[in-house]
Every structure is written in C-alpha cells, then in structure tokens.
C-alpha positions as CSV (number, residue, x, y, z in Angstrom):
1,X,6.3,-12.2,-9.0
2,X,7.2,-11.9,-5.6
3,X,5.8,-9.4,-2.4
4,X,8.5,-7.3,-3.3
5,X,8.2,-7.3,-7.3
6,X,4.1,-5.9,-6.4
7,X,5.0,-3.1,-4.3
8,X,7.6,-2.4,-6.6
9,X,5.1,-2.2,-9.3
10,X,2.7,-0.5,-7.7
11,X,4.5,2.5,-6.5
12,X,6.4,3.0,-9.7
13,X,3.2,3.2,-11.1
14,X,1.7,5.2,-8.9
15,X,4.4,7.8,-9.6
16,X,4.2,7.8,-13.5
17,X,0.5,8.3,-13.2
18,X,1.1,11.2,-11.5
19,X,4.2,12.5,-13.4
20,X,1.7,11.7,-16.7
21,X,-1.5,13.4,-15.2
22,X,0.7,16.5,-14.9
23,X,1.9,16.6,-18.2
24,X,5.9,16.0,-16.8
25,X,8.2,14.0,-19.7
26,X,10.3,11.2,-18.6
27,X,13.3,13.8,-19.3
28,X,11.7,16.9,-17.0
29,X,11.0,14.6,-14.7
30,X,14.4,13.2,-14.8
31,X,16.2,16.8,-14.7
32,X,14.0,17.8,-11.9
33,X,14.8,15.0,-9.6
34,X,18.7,15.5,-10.7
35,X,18.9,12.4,-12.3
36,X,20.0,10.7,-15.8
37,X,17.2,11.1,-18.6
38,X,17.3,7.2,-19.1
39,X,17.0,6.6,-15.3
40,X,13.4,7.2,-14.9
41,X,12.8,5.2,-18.6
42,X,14.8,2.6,-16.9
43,X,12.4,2.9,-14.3
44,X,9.1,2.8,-15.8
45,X,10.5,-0.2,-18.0
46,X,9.9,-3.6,-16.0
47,X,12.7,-5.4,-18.6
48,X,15.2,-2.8,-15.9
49,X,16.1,-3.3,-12.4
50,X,16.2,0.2,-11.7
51,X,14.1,1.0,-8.7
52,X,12.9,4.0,-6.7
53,X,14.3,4.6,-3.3
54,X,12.9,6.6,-0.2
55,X,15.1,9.6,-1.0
56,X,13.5,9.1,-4.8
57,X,9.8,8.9,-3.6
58,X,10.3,12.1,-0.8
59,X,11.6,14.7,-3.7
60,X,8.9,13.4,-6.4
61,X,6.4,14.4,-3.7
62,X,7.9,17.5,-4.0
63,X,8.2,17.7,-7.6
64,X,4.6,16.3,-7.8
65,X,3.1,18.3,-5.1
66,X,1.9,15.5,-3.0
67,X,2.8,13.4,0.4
68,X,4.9,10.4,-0.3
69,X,1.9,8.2,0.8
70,X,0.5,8.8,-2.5
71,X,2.5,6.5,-3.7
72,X,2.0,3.4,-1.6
73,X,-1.1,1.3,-1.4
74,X,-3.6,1.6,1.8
75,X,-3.1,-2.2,2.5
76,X,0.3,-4.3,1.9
77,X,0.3,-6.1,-1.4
C-alpha cells in the first residue's frame, strides 16, 4: 500500500466514523451529499476505486457539522 493508498484510508475512514457515530446510513448520507446511494458503499468498500475529493470532504463537514480537518491525520502518513 502506497503513501497515497494510507491517506486514502485514513480519511475515508475518518468520515464513516463520523457518518456512523451520527447515526447517518450509507443512503442519507449519499442523498445528502447529492450523490448515488452506491457511491458512498463504493467508497467505504476498499475492493472500489472510488475516492473522496476536496469538494466531497468540504460538504460532509457540513453535513457532519465539523471542519474538514477532522478528516485528515495531525501528521502525514
């Protein structure tokens, strides 16, 4: 797994911990960001190449009522 592949990783999880600590489905989640349902599944799967992008991780702040620095680790990966 390469530099990229971790950060990768880490902010997609990093988001689904928050979308799951609110209570937020895949689907509301999806809808919310104005997206396909299957793209955030597609997301969360590692088997997908489907990746957030900055546009993605600025609006789930919003949606998740936090700073887009939530997302990313303190120190590179």
């Amino acid at each position: 797994m390469g530099k990229e592949a971790k950060i990768e990783k880490y902010v997609i999880n990093k988001v689904k911990q928050r979308r799951t600590d609110l209570g937020i489905s895949q689907a509301e989640l999806a809808h919310l960001l104005d997206v396909s349902e299957g793209f955030i599944g597609n997301i969360e799967n590692p088997n997908y190449p489907e990746k957030y992008n900055l546009r993605h991780l600025n609006d789930l702040a919003k949606i998740l009522k936090c700073s887009p620095k939530d997302f990313l680790p303190d120190k590179p990966l």
